[in-house]
PQR file of N, CA, C, O and H, with PARSE charges and radii, in Angstrom:
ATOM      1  N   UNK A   1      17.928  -3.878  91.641 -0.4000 1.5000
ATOM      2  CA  UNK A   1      17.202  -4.349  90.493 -0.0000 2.0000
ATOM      3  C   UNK A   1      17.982  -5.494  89.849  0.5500 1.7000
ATOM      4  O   UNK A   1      19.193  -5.602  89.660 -0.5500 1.4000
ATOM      5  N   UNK A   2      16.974  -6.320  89.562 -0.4000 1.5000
ATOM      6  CA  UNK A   2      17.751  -7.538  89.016 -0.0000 2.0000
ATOM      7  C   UNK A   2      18.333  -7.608  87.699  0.5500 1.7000
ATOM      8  O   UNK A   2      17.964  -6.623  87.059 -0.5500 1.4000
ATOM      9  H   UNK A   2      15.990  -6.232  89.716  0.4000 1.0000
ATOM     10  N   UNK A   3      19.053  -8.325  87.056 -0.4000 1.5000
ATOM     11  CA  UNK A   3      19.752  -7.901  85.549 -0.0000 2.0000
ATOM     12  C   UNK A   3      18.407  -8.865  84.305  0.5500 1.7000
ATOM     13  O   UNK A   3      18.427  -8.832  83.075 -0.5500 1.4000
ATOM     14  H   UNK A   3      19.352  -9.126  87.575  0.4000 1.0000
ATOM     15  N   UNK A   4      17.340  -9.660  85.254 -0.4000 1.5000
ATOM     16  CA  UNK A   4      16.204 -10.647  84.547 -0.0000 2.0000
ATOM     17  C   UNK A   4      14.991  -9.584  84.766  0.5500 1.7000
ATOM     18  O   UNK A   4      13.853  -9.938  84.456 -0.5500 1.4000
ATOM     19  H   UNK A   4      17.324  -9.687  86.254  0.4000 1.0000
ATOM     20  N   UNK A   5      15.236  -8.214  85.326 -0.4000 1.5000
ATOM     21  CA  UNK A   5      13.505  -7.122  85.441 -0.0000 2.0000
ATOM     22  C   UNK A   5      12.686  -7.007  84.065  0.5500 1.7000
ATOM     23  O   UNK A   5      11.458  -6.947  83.994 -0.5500 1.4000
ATOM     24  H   UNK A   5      16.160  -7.926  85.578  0.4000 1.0000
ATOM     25  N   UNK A   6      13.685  -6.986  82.862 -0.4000 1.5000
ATOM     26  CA  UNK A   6      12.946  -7.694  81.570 -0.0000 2.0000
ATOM     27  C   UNK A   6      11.736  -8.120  81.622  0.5500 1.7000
ATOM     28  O   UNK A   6      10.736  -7.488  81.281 -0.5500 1.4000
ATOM     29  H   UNK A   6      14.683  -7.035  82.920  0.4000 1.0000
ATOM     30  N   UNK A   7      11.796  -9.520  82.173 -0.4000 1.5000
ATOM     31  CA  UNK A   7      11.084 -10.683  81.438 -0.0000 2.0000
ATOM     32  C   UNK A   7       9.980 -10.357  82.998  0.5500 1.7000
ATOM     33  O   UNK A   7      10.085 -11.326  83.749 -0.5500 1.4000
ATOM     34  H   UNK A   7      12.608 -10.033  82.450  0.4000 1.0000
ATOM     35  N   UNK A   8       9.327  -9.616  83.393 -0.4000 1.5000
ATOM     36  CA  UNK A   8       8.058  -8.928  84.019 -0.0000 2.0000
ATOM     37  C   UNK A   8       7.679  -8.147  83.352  0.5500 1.7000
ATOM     38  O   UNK A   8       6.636  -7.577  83.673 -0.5500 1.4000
ATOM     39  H   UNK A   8       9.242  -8.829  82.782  0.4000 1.0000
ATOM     40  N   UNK A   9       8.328  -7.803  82.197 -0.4000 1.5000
ATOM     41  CA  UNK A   9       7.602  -6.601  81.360 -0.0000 2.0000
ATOM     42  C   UNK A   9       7.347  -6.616  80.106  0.5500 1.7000
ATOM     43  O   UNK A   9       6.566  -5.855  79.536 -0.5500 1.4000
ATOM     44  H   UNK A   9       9.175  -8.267  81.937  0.4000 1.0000
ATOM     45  N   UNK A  10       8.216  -7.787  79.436 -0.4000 1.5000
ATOM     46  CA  UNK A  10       7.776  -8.482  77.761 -0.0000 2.0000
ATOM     47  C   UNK A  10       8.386  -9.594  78.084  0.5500 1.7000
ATOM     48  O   UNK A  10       8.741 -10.048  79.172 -0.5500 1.4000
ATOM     49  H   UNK A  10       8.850  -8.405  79.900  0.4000 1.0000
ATOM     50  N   UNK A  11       8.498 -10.138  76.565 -0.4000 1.5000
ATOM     51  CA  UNK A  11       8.834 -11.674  76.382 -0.0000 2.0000
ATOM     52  C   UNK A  11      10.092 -11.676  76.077  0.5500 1.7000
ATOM     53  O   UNK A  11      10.624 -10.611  75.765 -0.5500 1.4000
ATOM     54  H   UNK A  11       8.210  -9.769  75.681  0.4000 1.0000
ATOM     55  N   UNK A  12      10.996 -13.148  76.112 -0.4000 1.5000
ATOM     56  CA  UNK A  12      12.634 -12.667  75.199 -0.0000 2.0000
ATOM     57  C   UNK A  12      12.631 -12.401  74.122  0.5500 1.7000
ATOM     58  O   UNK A  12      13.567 -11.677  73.782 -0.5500 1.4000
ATOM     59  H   UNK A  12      10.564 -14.013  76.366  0.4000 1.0000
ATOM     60  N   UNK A  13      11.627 -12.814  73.026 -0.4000 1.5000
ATOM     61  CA  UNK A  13      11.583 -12.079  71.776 -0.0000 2.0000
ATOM     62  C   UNK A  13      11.348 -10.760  72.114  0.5500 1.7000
ATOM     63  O   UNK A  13      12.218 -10.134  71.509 -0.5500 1.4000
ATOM     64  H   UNK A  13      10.867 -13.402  73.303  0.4000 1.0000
ATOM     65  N   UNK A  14      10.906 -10.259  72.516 -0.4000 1.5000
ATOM     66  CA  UNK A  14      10.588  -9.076  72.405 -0.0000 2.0000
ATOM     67  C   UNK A  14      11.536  -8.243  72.749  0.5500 1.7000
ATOM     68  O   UNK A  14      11.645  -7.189  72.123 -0.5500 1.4000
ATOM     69  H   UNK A  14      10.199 -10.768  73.007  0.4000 1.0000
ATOM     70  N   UNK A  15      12.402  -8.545  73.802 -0.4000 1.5000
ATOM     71  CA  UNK A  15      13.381  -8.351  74.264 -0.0000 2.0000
ATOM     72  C   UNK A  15      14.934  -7.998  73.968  0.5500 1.7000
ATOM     73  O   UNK A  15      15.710  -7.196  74.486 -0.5500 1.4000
ATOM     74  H   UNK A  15      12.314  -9.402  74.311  0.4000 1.0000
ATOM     75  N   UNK A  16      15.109  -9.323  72.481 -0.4000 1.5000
ATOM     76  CA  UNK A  16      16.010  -9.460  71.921 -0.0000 2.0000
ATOM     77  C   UNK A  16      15.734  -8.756  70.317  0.5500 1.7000
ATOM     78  O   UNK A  16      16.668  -8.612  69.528 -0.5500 1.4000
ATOM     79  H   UNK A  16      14.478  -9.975  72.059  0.4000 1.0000
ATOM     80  N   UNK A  17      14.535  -8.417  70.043 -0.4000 1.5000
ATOM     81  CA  UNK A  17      14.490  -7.197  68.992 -0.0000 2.0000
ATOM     82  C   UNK A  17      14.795  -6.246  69.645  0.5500 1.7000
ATOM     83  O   UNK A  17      15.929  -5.852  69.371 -0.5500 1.4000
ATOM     84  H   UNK A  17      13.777  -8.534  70.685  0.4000 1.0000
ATOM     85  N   UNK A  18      14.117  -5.489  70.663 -0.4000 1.5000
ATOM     86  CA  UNK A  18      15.040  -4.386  71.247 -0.0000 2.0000
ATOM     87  C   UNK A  18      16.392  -4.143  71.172  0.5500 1.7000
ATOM     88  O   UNK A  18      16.812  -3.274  70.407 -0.5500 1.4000
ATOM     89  H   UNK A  18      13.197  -5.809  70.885  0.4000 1.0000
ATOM     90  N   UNK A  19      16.914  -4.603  71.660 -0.4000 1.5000
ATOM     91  CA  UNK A  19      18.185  -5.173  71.500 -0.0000 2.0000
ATOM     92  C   UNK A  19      19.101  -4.943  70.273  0.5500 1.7000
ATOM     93  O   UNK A  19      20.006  -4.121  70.132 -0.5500 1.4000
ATOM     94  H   UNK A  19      16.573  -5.309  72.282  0.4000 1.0000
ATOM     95  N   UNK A  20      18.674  -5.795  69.505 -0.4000 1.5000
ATOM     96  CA  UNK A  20      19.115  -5.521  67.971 -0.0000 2.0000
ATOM     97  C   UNK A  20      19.322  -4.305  67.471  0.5500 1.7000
ATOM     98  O   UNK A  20      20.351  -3.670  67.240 -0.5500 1.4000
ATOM     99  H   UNK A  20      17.938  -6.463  69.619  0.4000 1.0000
ATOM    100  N   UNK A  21      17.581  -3.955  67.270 -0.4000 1.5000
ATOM    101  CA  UNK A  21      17.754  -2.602  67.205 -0.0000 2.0000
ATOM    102  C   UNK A  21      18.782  -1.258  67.714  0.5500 1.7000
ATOM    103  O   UNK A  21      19.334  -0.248  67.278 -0.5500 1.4000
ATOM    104  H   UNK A  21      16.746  -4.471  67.459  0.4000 1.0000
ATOM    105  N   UNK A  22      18.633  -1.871  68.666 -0.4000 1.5000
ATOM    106  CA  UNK A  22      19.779  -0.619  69.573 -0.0000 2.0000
ATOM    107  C   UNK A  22      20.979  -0.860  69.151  0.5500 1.7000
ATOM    108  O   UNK A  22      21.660   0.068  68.715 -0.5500 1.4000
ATOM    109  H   UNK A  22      18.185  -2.692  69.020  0.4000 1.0000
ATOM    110  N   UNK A  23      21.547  -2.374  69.210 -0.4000 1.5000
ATOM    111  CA  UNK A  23      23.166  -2.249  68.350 -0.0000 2.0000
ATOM    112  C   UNK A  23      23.146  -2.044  67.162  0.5500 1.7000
ATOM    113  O   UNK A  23      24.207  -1.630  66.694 -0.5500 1.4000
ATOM    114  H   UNK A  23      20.994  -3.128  69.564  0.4000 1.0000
ATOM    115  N   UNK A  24      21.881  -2.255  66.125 -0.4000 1.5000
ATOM    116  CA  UNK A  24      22.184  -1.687  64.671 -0.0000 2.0000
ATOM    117  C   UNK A  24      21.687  -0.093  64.692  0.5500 1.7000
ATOM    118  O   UNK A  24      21.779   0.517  63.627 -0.5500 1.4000
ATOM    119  H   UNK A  24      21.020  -2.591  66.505  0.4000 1.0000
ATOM    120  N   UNK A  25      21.242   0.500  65.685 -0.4000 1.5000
ATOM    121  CA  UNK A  25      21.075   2.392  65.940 -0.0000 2.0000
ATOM    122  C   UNK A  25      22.582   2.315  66.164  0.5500 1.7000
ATOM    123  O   UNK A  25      22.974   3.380  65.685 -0.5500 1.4000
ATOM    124  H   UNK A  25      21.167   0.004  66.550  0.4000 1.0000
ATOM    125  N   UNK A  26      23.302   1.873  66.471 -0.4000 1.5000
ATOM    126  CA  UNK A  26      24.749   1.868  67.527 -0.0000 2.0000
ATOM    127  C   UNK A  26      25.724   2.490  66.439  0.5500 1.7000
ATOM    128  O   UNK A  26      26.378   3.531  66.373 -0.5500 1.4000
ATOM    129  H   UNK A  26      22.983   1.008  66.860  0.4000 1.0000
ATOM    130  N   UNK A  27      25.447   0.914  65.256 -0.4000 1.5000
ATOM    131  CA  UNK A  27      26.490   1.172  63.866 -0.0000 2.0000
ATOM    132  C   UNK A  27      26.495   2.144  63.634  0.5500 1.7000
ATOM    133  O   UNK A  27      25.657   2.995  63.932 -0.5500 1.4000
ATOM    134  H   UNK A  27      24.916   0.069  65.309  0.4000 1.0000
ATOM    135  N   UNK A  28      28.161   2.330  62.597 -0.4000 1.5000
ATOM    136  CA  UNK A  28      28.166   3.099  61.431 -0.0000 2.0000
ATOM    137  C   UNK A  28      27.493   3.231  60.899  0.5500 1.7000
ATOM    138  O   UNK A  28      26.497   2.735  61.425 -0.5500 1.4000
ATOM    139  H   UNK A  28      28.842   1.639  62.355  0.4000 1.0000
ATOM    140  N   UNK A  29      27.141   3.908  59.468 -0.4000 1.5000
ATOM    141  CA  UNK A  29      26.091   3.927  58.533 -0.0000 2.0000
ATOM    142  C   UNK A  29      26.423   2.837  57.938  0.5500 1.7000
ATOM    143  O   UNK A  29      25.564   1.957  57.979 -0.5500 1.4000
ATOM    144  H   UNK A  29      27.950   4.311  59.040  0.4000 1.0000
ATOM    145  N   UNK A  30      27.598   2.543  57.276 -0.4000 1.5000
ATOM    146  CA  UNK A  30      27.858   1.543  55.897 -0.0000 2.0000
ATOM    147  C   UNK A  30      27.196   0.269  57.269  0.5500 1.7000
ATOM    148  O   UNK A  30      26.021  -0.006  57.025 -0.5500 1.4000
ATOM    149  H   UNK A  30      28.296   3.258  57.243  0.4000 1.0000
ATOM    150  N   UNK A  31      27.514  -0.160  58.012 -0.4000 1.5000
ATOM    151  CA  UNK A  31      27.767  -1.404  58.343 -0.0000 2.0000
ATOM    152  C   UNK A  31      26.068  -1.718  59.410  0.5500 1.7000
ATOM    153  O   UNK A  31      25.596  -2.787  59.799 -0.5500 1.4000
ATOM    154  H   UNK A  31      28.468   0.064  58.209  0.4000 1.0000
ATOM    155  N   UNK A  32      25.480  -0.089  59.614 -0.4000 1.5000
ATOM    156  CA  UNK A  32      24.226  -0.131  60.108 -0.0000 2.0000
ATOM    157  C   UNK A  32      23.398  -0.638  58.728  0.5500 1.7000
ATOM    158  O   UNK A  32      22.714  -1.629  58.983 -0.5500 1.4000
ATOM    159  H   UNK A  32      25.863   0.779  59.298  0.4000 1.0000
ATOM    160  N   UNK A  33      23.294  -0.170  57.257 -0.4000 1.5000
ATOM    161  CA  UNK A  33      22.779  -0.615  56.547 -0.0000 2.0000
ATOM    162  C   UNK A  33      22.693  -2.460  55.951  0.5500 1.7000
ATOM    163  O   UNK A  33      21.879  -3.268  55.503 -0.5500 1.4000
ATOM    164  H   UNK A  33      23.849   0.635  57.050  0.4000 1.0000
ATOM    165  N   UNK A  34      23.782  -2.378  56.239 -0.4000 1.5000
ATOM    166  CA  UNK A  34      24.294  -4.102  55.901 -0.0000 2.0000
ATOM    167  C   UNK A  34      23.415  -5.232  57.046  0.5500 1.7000
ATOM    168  O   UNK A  34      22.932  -6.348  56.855 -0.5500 1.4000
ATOM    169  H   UNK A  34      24.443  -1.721  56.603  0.4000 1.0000
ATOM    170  N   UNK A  35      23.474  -4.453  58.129 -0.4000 1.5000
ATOM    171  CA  UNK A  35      22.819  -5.512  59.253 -0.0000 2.0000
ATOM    172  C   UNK A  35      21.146  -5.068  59.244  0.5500 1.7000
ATOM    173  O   UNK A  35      20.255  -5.576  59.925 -0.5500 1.4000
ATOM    174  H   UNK A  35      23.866  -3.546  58.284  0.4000 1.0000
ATOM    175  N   UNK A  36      21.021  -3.899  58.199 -0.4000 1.5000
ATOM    176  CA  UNK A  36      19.561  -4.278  57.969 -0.0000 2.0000
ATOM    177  C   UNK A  36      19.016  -5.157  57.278  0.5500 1.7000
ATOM    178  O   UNK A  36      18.101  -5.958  57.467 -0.5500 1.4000
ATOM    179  H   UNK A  36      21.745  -3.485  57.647  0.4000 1.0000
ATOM    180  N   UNK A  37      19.894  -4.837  56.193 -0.4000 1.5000
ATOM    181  CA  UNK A  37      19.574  -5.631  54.935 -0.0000 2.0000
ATOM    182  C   UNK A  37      19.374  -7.573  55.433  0.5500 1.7000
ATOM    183  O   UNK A  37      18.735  -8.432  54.826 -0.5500 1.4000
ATOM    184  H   UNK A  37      20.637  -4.186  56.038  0.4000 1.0000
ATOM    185  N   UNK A  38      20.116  -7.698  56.600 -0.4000 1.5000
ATOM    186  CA  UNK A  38      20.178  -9.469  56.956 -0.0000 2.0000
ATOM    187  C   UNK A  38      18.887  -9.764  57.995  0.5500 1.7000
ATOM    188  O   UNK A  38      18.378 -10.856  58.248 -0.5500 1.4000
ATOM    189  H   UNK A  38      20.635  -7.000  57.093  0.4000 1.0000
ATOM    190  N   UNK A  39      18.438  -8.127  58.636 -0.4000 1.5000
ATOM    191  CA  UNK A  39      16.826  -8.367  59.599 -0.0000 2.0000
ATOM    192  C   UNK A  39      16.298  -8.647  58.413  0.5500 1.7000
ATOM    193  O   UNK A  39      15.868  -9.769  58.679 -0.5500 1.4000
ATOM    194  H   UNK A  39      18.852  -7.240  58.431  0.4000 1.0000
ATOM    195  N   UNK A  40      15.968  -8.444  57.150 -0.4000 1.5000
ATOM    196  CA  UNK A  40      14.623  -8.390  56.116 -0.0000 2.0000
ATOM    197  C   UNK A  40      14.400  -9.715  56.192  0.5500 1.7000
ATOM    198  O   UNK A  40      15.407 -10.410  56.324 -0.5500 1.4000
ATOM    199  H   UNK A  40      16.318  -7.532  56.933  0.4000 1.0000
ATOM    200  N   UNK A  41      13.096 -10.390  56.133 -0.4000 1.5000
ATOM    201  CA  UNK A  41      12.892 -11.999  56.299 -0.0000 2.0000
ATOM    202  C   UNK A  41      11.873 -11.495  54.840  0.5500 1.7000
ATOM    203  O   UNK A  41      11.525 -10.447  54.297 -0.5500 1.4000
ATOM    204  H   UNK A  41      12.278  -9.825  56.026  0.4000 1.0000
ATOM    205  N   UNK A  42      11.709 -12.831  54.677 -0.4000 1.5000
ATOM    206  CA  UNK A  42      10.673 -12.964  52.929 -0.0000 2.0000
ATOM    207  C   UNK A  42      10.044 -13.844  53.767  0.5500 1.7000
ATOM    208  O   UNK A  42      10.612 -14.595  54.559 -0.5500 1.4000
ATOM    209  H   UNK A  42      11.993 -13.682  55.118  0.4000 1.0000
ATOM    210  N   UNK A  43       8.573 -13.718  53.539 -0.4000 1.5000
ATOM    211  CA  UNK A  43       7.522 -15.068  54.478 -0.0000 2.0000
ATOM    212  C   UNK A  43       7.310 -15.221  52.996  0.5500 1.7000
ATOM    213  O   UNK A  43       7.668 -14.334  52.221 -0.5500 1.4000
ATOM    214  H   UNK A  43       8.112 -13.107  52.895  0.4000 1.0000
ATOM    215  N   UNK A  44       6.710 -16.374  52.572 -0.4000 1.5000
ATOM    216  CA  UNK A  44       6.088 -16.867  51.347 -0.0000 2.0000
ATOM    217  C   UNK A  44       5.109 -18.258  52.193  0.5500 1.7000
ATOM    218  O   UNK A  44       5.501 -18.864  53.190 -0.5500 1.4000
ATOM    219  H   UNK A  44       6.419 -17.095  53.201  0.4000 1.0000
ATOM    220  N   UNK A  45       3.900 -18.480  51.517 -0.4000 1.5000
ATOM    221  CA  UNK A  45       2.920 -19.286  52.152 -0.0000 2.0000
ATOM    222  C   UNK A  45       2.728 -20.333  51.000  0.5500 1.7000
ATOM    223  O   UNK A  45       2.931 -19.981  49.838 -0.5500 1.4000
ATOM    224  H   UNK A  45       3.581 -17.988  50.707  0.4000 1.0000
ATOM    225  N   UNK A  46       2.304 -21.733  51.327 -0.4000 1.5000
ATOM    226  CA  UNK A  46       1.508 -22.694  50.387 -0.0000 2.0000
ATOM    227  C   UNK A  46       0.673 -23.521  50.893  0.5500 1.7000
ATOM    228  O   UNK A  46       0.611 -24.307  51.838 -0.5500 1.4000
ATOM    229  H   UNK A  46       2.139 -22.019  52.271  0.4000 1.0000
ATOM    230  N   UNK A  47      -0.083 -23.085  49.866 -0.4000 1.5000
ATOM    231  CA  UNK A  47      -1.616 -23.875  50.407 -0.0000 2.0000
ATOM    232  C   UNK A  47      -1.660 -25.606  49.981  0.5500 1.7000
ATOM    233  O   UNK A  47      -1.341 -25.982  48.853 -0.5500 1.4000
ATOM    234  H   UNK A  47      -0.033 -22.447  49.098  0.4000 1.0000
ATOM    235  N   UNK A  48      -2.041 -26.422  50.917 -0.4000 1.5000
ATOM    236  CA  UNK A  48      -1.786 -27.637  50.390 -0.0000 2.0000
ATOM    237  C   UNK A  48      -3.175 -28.215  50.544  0.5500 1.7000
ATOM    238  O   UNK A  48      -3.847 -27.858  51.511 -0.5500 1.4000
ATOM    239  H   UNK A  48      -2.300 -26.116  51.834  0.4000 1.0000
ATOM    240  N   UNK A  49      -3.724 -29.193  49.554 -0.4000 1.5000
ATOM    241  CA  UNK A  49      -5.055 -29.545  49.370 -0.0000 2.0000
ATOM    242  C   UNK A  49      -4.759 -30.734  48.798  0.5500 1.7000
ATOM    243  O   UNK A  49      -3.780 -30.765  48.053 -0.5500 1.4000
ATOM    244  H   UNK A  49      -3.178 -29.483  48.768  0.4000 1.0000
ATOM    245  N   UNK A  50      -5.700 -32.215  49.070 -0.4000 1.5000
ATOM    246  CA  UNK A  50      -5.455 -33.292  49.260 -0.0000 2.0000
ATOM    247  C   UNK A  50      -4.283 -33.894  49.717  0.5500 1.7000
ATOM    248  O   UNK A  50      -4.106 -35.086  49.463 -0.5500 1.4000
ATOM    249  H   UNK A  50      -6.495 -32.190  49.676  0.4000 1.0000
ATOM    250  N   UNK A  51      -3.277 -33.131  50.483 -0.4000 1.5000
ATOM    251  CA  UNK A  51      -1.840 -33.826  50.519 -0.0000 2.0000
ATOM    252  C   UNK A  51      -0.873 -33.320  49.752  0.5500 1.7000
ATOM    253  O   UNK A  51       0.345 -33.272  49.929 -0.5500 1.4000
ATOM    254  H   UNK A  51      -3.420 -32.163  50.689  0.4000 1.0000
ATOM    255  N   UNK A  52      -1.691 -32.872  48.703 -0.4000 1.5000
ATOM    256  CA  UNK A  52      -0.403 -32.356  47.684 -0.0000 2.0000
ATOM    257  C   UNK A  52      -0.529 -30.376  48.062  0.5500 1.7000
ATOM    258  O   UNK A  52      -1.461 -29.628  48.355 -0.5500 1.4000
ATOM    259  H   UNK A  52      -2.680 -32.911  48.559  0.4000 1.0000
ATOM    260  N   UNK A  53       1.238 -30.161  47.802 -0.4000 1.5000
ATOM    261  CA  UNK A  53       0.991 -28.949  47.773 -0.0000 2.0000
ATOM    262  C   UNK A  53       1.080 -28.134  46.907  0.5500 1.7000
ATOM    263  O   UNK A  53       1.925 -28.444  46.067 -0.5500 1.4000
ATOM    264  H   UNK A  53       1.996 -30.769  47.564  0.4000 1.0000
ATOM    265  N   UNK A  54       0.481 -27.036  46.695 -0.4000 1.5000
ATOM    266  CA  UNK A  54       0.091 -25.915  45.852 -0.0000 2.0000
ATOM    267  C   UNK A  54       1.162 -24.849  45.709  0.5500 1.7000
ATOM    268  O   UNK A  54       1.965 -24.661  46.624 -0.5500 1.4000
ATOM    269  H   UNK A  54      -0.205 -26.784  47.377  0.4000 1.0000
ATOM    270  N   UNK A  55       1.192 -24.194  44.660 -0.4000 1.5000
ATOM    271  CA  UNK A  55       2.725 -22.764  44.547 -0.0000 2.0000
ATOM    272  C   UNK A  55       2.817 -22.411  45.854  0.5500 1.7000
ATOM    273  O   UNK A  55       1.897 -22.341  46.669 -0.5500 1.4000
ATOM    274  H   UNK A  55       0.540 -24.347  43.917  0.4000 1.0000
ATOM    275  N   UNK A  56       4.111 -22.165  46.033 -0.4000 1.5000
ATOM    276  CA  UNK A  56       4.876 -21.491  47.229 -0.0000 2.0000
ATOM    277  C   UNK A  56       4.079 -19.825  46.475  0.5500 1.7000
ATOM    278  O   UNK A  56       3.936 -19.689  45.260 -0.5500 1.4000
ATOM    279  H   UNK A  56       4.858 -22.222  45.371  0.4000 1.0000
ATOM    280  N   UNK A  57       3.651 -18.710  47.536 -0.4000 1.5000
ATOM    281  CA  UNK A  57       3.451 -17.781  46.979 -0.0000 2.0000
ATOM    282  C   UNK A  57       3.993 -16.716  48.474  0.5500 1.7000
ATOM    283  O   UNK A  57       3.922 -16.964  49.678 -0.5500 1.4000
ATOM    284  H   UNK A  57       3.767 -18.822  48.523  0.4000 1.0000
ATOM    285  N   UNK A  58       4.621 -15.281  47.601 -0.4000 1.5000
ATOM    286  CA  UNK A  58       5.457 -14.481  48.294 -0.0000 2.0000
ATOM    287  C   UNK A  58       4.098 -13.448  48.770  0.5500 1.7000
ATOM    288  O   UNK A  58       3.211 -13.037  48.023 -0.5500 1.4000
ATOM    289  H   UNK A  58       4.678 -15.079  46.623  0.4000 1.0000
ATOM    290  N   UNK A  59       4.295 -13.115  50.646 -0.4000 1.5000
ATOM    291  CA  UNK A  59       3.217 -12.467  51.025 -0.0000 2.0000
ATOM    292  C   UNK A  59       3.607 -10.909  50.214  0.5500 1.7000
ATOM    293  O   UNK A  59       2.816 -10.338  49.463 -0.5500 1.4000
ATOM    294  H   UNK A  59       5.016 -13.449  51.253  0.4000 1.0000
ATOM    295  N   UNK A  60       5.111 -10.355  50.587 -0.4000 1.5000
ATOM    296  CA  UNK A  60       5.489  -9.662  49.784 -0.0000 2.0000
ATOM    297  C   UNK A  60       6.506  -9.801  49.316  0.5500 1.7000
ATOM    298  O   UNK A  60       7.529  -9.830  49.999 -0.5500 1.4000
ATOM    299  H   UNK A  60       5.754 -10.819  51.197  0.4000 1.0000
ATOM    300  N   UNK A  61       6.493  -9.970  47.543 -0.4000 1.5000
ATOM    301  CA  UNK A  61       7.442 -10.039  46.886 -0.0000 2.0000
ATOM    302  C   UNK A  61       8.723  -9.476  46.712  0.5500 1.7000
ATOM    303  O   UNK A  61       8.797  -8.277  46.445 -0.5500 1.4000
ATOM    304  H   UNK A  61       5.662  -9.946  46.988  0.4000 1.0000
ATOM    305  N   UNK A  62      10.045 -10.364  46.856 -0.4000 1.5000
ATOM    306  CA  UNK A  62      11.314  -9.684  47.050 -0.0000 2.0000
ATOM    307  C   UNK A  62      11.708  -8.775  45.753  0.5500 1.7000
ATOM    308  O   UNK A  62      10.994  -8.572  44.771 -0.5500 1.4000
ATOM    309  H   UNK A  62       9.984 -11.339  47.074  0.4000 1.0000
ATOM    310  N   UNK A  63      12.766  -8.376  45.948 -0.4000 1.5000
ATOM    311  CA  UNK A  63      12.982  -7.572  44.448 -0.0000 2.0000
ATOM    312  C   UNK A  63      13.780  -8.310  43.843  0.5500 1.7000
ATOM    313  O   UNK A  63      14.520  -9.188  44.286 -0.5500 1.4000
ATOM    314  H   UNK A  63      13.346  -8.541  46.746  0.4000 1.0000
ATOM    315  N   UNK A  64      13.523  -7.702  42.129 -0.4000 1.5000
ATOM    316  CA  UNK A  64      13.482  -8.878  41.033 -0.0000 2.0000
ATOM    317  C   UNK A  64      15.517  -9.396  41.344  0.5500 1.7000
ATOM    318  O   UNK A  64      15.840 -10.584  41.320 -0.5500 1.4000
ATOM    319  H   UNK A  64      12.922  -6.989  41.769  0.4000 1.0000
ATOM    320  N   UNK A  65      16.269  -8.591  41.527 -0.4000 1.5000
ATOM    321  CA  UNK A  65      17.450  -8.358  41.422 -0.0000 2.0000
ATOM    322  C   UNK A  65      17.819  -9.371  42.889  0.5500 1.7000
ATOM    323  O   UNK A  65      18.810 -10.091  42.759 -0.5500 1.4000
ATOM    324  H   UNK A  65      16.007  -7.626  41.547  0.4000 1.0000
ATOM    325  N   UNK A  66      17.256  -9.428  43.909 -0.4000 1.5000
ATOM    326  CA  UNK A  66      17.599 -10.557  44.675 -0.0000 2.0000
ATOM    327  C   UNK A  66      17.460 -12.066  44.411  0.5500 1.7000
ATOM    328  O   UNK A  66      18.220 -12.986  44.714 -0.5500 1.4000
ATOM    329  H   UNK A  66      16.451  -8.844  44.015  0.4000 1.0000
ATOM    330  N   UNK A  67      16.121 -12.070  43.675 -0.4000 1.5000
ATOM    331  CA  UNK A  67      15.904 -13.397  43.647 -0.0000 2.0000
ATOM    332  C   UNK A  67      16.558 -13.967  42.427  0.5500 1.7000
ATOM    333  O   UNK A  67      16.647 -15.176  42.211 -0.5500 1.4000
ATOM    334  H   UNK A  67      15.504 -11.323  43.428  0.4000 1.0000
ATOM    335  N   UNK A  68      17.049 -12.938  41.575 -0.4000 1.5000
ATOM    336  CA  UNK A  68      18.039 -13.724  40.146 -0.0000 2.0000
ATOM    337  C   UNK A  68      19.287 -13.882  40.262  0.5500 1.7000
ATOM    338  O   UNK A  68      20.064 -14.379  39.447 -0.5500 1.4000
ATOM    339  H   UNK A  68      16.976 -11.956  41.750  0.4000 1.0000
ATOM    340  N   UNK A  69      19.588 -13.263  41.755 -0.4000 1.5000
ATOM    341  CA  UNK A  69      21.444 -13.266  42.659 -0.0000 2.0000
ATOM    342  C   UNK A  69      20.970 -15.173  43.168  0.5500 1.7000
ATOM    343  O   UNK A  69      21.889 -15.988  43.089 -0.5500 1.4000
ATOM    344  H   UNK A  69      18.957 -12.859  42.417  0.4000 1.0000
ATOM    345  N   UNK A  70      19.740 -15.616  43.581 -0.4000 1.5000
ATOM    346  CA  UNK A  70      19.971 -16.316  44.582 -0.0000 2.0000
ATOM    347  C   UNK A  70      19.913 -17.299  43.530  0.5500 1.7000
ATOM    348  O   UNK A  70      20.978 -17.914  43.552 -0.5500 1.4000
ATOM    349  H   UNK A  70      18.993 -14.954  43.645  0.4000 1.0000
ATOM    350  N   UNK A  71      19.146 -17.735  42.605 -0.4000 1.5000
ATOM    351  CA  UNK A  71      18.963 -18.768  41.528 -0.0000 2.0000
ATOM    352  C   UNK A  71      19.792 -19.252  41.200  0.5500 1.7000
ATOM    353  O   UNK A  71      19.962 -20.463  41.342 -0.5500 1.4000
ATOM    354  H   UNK A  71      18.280 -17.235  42.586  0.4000 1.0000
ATOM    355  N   UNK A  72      20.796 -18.283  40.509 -0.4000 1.5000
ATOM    356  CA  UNK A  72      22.457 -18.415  40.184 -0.0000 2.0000
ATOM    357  C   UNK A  72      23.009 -19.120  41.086  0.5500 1.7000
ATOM    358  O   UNK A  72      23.626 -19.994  40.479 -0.5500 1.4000
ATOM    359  H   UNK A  72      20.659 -17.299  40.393  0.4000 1.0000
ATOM    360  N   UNK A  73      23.173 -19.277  42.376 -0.4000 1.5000
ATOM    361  CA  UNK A  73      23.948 -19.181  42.948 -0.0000 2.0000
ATOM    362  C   UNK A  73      23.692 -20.922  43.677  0.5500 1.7000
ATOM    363  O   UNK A  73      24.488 -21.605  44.320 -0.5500 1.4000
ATOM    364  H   UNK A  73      22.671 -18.566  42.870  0.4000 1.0000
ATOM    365  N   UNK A  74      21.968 -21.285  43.163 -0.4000 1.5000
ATOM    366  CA  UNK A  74      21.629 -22.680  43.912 -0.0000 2.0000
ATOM    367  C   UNK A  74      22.055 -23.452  42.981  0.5500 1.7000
ATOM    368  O   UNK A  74      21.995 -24.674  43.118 -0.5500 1.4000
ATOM    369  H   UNK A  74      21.321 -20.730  42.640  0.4000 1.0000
TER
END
């Protein structure tokens, strides 16, 4: 069996979440929680009409306590 039998059966994304997953199942607790906390992505969308664009808006909103760490900090 080849070490590429993978990619006949999903995609490399798909592949390389697996993956992840399994080394953050792997962690400690303290340090399994920490490498969750850096998978979380924030999507936010804006609608743009004539060219110009419209509020950035959060599909789901982060919590209030992250986004007043990051403000500070720009």
């Amino acid at each position: 069996m080849s070490s590429a039998t993978w990619r006949n059966v999903f995609t490399f994304n798909k592949y390389s979440q697996i993956a992840a997953r399994a080394l953050r199942a792997s962690l400690k607790e303290e340090e399994r929680v920490i490498a969750e906390k850096r998978g979380l992505t924030i999507l936010r969308y804006q609608r743009w009409e004539n060219g110009q664009g419209g509020p950035q808006t959060y599909l789901v909103p982060p919590p209030e306590s992250d986004t007043a760490a990051k403000k500070a900090a720009v």
